[in-house]
DOVEXKE-548529 format. One line per 3 residues: their letters; for each residue x, y, z of C-alpha. Coordinates in pm, whole numbers, plus 32768, in hexadecimal, padded with zeros to 4 digits. Layout:
N
a) X,Y,Z ~ ...
END
This chain:
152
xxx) 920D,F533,2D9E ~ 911A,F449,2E77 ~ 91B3,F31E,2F06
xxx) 911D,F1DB,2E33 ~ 90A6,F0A5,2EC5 ~ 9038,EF34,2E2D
xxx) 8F47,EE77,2E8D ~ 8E5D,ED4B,2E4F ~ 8CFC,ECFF,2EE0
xxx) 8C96,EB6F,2EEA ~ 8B39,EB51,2EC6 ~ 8A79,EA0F,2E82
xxx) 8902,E97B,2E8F ~ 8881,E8BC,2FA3 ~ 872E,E843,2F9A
xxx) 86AC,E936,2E73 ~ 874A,EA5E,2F42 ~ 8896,EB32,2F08
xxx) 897B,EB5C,2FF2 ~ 8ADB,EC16,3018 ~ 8BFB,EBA2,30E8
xxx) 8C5E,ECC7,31BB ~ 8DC0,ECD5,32AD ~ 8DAB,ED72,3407
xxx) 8EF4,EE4D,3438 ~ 8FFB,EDD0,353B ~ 908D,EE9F,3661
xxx) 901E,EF7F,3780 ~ 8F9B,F086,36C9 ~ 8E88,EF9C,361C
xxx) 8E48,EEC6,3763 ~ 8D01,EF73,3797 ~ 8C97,EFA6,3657
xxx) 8B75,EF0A,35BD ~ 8A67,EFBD,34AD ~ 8B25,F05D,339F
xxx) 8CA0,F003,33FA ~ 8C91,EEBC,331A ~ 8D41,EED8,3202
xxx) 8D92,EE11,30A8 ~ 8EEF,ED90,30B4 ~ 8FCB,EEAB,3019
xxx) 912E,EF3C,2FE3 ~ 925B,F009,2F4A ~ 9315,EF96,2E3F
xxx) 947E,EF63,2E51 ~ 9581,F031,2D44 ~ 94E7,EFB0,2BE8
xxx) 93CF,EEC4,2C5D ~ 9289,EEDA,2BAC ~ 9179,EF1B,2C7A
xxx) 90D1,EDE7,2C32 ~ 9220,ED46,2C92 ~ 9222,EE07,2DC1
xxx) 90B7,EDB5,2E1F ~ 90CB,EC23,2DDB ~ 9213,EC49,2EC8
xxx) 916A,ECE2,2FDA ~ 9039,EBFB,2FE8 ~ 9119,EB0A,3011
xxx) 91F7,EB8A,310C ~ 90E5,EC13,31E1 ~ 8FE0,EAC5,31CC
xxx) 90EE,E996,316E ~ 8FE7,E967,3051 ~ 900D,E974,2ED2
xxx) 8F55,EA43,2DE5 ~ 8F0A,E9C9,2C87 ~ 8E9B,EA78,2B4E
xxx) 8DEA,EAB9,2AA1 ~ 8DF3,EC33,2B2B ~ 8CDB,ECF8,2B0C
xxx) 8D39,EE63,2B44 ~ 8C74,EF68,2C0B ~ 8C8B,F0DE,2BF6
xxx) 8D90,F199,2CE4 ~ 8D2D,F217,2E2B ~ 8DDF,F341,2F06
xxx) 8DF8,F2D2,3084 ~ 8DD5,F3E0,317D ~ 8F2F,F420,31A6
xxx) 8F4D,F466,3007 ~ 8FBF,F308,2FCF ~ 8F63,F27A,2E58
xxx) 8EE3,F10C,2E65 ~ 8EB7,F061,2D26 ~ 8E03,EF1A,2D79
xxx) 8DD3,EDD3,2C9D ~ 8CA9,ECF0,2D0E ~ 8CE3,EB5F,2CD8
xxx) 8C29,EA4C,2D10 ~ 8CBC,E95C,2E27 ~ 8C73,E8AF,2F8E
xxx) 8D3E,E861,30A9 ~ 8D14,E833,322E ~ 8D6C,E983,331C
xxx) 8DA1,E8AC,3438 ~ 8EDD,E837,3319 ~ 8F67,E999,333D
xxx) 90E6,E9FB,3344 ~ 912A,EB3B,3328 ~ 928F,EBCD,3348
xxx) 92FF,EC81,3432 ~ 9384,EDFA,34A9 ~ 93FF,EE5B,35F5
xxx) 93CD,EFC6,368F ~ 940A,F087,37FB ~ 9307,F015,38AD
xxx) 929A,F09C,39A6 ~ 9301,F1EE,394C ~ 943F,F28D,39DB
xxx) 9474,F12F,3AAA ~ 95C0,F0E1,39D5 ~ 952C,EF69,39B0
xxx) 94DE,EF00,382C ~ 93F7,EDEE,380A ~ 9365,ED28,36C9
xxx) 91F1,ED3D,363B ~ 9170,EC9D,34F8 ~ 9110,ED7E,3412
xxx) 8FD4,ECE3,33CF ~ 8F2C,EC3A,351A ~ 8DE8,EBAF,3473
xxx) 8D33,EB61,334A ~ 8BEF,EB15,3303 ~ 8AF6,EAD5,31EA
xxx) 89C7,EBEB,31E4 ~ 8870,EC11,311B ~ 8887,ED41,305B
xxx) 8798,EDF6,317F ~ 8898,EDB8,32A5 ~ 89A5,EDC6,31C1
xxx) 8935,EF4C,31A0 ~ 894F,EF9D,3318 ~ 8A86,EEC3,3362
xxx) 8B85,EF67,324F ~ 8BF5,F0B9,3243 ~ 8B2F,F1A2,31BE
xxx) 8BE9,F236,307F ~ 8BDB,F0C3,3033 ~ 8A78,F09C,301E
xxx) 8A7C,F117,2E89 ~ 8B2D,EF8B,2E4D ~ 8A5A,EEE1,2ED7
xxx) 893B,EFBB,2E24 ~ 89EC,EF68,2CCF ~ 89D7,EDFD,2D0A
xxx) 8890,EE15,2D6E ~ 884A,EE9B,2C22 ~ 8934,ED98,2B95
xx) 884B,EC97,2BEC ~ 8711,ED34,2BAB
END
């Protein structure tokens, strides 16, 4: 059985265009990353939690911001790894410099025996649907689509 994932992708208009707030991930790994390592702010559910649970908990956890309905939910997308996302979109705004993610801590560097601390999400920013596109991960791309299509 696929590992599932929740998550929820802010979008609002600015000046008669619509744009997506997308998170940059934390951590070495991601440091010099750019085009199509964004992602929408996602996790696993805990033992019982509803995915939509799950999802509202992780936005807020990884950006310090609230999500509020109403919900509007998007077809499921499998990551590259197998991963099921099931995404809600919501109408909302907020300020990425305002960001405050949590936080996880890993070996770093490898085999060095020191653990150090990295956000899980370093940046956020707000994206027309065009650089939106390049910016998140590609198996993503189909969300974004739908709320294109949402709005059309």
């Amino acid at each position: 059985m696929p590992k599932l994932s929740g998550g929820l992708l802010m979008y609002r208009v600015n000046g008669g265009a619509l744009q997506v707030l997308l998170a940059h991930p934390g951590g070495p790994f991601f440091q010099n990353q750019d085009d199509g390592a964004w992602s929408i702010p996602k996790g696993e559910p805990g033992a019982g939690e509803e995915l939509l649970d799950a999802a509202q908990r992780e936005f807020a956890e990884e950006t310090g911001f609230k999500a509020s309905p109403p919900f509007i939910e998007l077809s499921p997308i499998t990551q590259k790894g197998g991963k099921v996302v099931q995404a809600w979109a919501f109408a909302g705004d907020c300020d990425p410099a305002q960001l405050r993610s949590n936080t996880f801590t890993l070996a770093w560097p490898p085999r060095s025996g020191r653990v150090q601390e990295f956000p899980e999400i370093d940046r956020a920013g707000w994206f027309d649907l065009a650089e939106a596109r390049r910016k998140i991960k590609a198996a993503q791309i189909p969300l974004l689509e739908e709320l294109c299509r949402l709005f059309k």
